[in-house]
Phi, psi and omega in degrees: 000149176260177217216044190307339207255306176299155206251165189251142175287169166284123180277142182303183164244148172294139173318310195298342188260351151295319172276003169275331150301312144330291178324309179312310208282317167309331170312281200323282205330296176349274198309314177296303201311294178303316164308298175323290189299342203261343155328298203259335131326304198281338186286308190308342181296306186284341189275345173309296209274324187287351178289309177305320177284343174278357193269118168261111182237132178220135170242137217227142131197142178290130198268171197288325212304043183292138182295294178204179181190184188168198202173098193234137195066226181244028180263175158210160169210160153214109193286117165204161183299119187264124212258146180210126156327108170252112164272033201223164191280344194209148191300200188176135220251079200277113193284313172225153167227141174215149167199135219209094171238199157296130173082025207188123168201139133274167190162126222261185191293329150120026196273167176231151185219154178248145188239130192257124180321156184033028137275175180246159168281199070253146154228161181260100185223158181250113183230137165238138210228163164280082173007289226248002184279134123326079196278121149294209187243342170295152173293140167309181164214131179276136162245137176228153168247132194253120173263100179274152188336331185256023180077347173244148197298088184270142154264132158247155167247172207181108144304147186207135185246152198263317167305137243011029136344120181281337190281339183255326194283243216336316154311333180244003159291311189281317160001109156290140168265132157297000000 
């Protein structure tokens, strides 16, 4: 007959079968640690680089270089080149530039140009201006849209100032006079 009620004595455990447990277990943490951290490396690596591919810096200014102008009614216009920076970490494609104030419009050739970091751009813009208008002394502020390393497409703005500007002297040279 068992005996369903009596308890199996505890057998001892050998030292040796306590510090092969231990090890195991320091073993594991060992192995979790280096994982999490080699984990925790590789994610900061990737939010580095989507950062560096998401970053846009651009610096814009009108070059001396006009093309033609001309003028009709109490408008004036002149084409000529805009030259642009990529101060950013990774190229980046810059698809339009526009800029639209009283008395003011800019607007570029519809070309998209790739910019290699600390290279340069040109676009081919059309700046139209309104005769009787009073230009001020604040910078235009250009927006452009861009397509950056991670494909996708942003507006940044960029000031750019126009008064004493060869692109604004010359567009108020074509002024027809009254």
């Amino acid at each position: 007959m068992i005996d369903l009620d009596a308890q199996e004595r505890a057998r001892p455990r050998s030292p040796r079968h306590e510090v092969g447990g231990s090890v195991r277990v320091l073993a594991a943490l060992v192995v979790g640690l280096l994982v999490g951290g080699v984990g925790a490396s590789v994610l900061r690596d990737h939010r580095g680089q989507q950062a560096r591919d998401s970053a846009v810096a651009l610096v814009a200014s009108p070059t001396g270089g006009l093309e033609t102008g001309g003028s009709n009614g109490g408008k004036a216009w002149v084409v000529g080149q805009l030259m642009v920076v990529n101060a950013g970490p990774e190229p980046v494609t810059v698809r339009s530039v526009r800029a639209q104030r009283a008395g003011l419009l800019l607007g570029d050739d519809g070309r998209s140009v790739t910019i290699r970091p600390a290279g340069i751009g040109w676009f081919g813009v059309r700046l139209e201006l309104d005769c009787a208008t009073n230009f001020e002394p604040t910078p235009l502020t250009l927006r452009f849209w861009v397509q950056t390393a991670d494909r996708r497409v942003r507006e940044v703005s960029h000031p750019v100032a126009l008064i004493g500007s060869s692109w604004l002297d010359t567009g108020l040279r074509m002024c027809p006079r009254g």
